[in-house]
C-alpha positions in Angstrom: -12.4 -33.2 10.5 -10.0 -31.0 8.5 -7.2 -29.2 9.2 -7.1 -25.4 8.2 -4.3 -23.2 8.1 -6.1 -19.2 8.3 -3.7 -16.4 8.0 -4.6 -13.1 9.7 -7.0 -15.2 12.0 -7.1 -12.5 14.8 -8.0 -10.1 11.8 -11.6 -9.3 11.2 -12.5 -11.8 9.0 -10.6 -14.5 10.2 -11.9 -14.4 13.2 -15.0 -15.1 11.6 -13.8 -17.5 9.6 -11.7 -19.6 12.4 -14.9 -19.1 14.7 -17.1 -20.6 11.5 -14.7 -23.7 11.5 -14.5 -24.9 14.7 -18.1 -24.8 15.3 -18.1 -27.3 12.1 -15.1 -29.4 14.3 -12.4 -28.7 11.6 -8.8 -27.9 13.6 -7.5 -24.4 12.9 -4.2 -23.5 12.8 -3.9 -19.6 13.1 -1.8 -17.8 11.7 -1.3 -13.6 13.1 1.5 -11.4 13.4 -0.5 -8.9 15.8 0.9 -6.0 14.1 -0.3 -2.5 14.9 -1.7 -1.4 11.7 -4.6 -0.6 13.9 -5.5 -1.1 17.6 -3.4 -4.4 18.9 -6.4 -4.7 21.9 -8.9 -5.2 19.5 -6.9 -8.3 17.4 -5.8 -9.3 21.3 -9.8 -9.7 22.3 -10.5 -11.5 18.8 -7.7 -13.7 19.4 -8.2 -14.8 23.2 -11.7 -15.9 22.6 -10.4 -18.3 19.5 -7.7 -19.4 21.9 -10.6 -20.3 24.7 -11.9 -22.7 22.1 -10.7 -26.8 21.7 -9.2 -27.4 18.2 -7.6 -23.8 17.7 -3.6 -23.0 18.2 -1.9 -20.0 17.4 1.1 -19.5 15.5 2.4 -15.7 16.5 4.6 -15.1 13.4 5.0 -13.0 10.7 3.5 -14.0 6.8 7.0 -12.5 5.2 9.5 -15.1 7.6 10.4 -17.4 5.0 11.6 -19.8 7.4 9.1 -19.8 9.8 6.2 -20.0 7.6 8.2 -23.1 6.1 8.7 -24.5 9.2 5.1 -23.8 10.4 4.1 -25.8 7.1 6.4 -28.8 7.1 5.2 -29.2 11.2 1.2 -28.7 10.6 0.5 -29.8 6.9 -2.5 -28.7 6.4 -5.6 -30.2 4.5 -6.5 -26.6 3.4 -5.1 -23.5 3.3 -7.0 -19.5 3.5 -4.9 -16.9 3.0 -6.5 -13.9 4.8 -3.1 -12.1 6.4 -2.2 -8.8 4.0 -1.4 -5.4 4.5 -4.9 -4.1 3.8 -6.3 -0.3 3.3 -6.4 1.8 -0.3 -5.2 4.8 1.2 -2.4 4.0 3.9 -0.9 2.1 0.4 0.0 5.6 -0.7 1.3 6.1 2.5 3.5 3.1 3.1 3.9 1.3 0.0 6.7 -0.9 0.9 4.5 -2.7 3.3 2.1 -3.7 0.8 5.4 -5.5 -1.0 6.4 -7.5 2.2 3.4 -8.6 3.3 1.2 -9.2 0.5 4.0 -9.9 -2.3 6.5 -11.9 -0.4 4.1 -13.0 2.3 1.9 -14.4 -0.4 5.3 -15.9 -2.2 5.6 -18.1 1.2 2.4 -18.9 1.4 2.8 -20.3 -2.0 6.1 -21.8 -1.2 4.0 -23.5 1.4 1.6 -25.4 -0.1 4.4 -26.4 -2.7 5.9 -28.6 0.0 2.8 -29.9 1.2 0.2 -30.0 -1.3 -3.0 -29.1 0.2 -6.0 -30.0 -1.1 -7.3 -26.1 -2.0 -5.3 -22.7 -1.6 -8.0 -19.8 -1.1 -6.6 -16.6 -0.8 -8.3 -13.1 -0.1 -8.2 -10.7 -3.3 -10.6 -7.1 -3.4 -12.7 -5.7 -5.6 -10.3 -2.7 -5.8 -8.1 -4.9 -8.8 -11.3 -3.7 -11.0 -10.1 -0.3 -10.6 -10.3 1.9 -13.8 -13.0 -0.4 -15.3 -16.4 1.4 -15.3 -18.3 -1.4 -16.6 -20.7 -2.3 -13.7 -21.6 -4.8 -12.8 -18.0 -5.6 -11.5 -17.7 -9.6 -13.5 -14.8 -12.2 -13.1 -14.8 -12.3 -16.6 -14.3 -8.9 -17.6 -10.4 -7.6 -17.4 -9.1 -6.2 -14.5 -5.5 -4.8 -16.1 -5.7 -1.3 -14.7 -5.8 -1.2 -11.1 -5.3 2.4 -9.9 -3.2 1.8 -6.7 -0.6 0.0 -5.3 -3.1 -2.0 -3.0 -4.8 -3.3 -5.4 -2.1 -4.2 -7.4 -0.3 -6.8 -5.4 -3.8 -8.4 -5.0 -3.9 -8.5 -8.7 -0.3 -10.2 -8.5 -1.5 -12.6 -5.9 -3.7 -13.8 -8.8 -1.4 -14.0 -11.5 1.4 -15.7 -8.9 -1.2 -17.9 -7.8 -2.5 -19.3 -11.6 1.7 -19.7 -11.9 1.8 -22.2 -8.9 -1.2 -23.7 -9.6 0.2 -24.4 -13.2 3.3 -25.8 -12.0 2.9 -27.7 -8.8 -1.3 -28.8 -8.9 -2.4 -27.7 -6.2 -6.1 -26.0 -6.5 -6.1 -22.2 -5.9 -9.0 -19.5 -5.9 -8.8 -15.8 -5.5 -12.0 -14.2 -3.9 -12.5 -10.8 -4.6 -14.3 -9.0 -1.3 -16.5 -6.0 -1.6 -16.7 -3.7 1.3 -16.8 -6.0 3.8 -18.3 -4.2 7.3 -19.7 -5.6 10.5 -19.1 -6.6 14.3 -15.4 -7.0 15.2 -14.4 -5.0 12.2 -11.4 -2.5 11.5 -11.4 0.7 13.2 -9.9 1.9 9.9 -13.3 0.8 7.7 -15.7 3.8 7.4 -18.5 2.0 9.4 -15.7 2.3 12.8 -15.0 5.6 11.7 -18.5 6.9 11.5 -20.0 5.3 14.6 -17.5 6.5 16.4 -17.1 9.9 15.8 -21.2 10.3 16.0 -21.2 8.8 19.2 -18.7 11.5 20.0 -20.4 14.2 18.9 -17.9 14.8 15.9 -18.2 15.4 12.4 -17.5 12.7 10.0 -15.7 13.0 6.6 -17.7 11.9 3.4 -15.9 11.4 0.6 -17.3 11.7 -2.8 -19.8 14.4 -1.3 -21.3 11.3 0.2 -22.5 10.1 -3.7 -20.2 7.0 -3.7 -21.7 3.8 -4.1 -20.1 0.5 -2.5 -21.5 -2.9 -2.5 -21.7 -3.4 1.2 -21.2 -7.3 1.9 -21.9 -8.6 5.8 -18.9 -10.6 7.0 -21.2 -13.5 7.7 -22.0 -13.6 3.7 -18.4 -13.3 3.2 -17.6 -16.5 5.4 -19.7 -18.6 4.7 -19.1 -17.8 0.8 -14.8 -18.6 1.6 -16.2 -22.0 3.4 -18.3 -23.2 0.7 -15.1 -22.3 -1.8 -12.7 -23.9 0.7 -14.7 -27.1 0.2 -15.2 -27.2 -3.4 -11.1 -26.9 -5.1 -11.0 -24.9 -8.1 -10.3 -27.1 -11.0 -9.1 -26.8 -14.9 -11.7 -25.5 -16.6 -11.9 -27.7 -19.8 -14.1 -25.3 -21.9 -11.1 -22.8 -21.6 -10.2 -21.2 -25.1 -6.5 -19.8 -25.3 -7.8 -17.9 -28.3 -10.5 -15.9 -26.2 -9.0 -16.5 -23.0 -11.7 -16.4 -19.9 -9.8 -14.6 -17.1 -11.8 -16.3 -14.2 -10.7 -19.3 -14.8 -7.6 -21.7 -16.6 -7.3 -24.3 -19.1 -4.1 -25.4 -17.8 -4.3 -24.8 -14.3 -6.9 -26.1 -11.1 -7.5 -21.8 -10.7 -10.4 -19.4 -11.0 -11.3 -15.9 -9.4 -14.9 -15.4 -8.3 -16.5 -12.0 -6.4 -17.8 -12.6 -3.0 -20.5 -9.1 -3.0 -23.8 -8.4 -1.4 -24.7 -7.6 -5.6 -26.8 -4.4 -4.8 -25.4 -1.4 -4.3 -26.0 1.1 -1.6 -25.1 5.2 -1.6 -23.0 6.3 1.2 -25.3 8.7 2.2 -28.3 5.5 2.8 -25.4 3.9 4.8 -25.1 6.5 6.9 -28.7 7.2 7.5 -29.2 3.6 8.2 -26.5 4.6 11.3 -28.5 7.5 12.0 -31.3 5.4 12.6 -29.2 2.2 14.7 -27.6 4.8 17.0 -30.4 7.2 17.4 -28.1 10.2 16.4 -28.1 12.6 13.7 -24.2 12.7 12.0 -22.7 15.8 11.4 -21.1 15.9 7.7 -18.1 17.2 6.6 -18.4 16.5 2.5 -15.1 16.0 1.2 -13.9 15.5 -2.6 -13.4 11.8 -4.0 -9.9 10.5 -2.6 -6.9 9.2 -4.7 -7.4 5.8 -5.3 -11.1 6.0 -4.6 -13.4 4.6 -7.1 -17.1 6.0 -7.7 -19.5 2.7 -7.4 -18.5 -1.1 -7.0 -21.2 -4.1 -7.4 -20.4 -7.6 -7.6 -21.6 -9.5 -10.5 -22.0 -12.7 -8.3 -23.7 -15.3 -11.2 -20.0 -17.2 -11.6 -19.9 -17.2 -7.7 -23.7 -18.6 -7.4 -22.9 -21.4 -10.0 -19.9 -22.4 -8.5 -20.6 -22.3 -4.6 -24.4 -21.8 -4.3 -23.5 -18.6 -3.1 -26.6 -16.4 -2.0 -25.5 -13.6 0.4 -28.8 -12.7 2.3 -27.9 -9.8 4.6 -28.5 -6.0 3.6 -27.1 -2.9 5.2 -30.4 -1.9 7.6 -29.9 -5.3 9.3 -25.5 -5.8 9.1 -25.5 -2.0 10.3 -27.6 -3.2 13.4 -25.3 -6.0 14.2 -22.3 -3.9 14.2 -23.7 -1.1 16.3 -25.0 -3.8 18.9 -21.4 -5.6 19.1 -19.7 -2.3 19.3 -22.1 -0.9 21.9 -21.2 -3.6 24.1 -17.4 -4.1 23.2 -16.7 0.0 24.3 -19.3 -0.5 27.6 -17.2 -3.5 28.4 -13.6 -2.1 27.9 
């Protein structure tokens, strides 16, 4: 049995995650600030059902108190630490850019500070697929550059990276960055398109499409998505001696235990098909408002997953007609029971 520290672990997919854990009989210590980025009932409900399980304790506290995160360190030293807890959303970063700072640039700093003092055996930390940002090469591949990220979001997540590789370097401890695609299903965000769109349908209300509904997003279940940070959690990133500071490989380090890898569905699916597979889970016909491509928005993402299947025998199995389902059967149920 292992103890895990999982930050933002009455957030959607640390929920997931902490859930995933326990039923393996690691020891979770969670770590959520409850803020009200979006509905504080829904985080509420995640949490209370991790706090009615044996081996799960909550730490209510926010990821940018330097001396409580310290504290919450030096009292729990942890075998493994995923960092999960940021300030997520493209858009609202145009909105409240500060907040990205303090959350996912100092946050992340005391996180790192963290594992510093107690040296755990792996750091795993959540990046996106939005750090590929101008780069129209697609697949999306670890090992292509990501240097032009086209908002702020994305750029602290890029920072995470480079701060991570920096602590890695100097102190040892193993760190990998996994960069989520689109990540949608039961217990999700209400600010995630999928939330959105069931429930203005369900309401009788027209949605907004962006991109005149021509975007294309890889679409990864959260199920694929924790079971790809477990099977990273348990395998530490290490130097990578084939490294060559002449033609550097940015996925991984020659003098550092620290590599990136994508954690995607590797397919990618219109907006318009992931609608119509809603259509077809709620029995209702959308009405469409088509709206322009958004700042910040990209036009397609798609994982390029080989690095990820050699290093974690990662083989996400779900696709959008059957994670679609799932969601609109949890959130059916949640609603009728609120």
């Amino acid at each position: 049995m292992a103890r895990i520290l999982v930050t933002g672990s009455a957030g959607f997919i640390g929920s997931h995650l902490s859930h995933k854990l326990l039923d393996r009989g690691d020891e979770v210590i969670g770590l959520d600030n409850l803020n009200a980025y979006y509905d504080p009932k829904l985080k509420a409900d995640r949490l209370a059902r991790l706090e009615a399980r044996d081996g799960y304790r909550h730490a209510k506290i926010n990821l940018e108190d330097q001396a409580a995160v310290a504290a919450l360190f030096a009292e729990t030293k942890p075998d493994g630490v995923v960092n999960l807890a940021a300030q997520a959303g493209v858009r609202y970063s145009l909105e409240q850019p500060r907040t990205y700072v303090d959350s996912n640039l100092v946050g992340f700093l005391n996180i790192l500070e963290g594992c510093r003092a107690v040296q755990p055996a792996h750091l795993v930390y959540a990046s996106t697929s939005s750090v590929y940002g101008a780069n129209g090469k697609l697949p999306f591949s670890v090992h292509d550059g990501a240097n032009h990220p086209i908002t702020l979001y994305a750029a602290t997540k890029l920072a995470n990276e480079a701060m991570a590789h920096s602590y890695a370097h100097l102190f040892g401890f193993p760190c990998t960055g996994l960069r989520f695609f689109t990540v949608y299903g039961p217990w999700g965000r209400p600010d995630m398109a999928l939330f959105k769109f069931t429930d203005a349908i369900l309401k009788d209300q027209a949605i907004d499409v962006y991109g005149q509904g021509k975007m294309q997003r890889d679409f990864t279940f959260v199920e694929d998505i924790v079971l790809g940070v477990m099977a990273a959690l348990d395998r530490p990133a290490a130097v990578n001696p084939a490294w060559n500071p002449q033609a550097p490989d940015p996925a991984t380090s020659g003098v550092a235990p620290w590599r990136v890898l994508n954690l995607g569905n590797s397919q990618r699916v219109e907006l318009m098909r992931y609608i119509e597979v809603l259509e077809e889970k709620l029995g209702r016909k959308a009405k469409l408002n088509l709206m322009p491509m958004q700042p910040g928005d990209v036009a397609r993402t798609e994982a390029d997953v080989e690095a990820t299947r050699a290093a974690l025998d990662y083989a996400p199995t779900t696709p959008v007609e059957v994670g679609v389902g799932k969601f609109v059967d949890w959130y059916l149920d949640y609603y009728k029971a609120r």
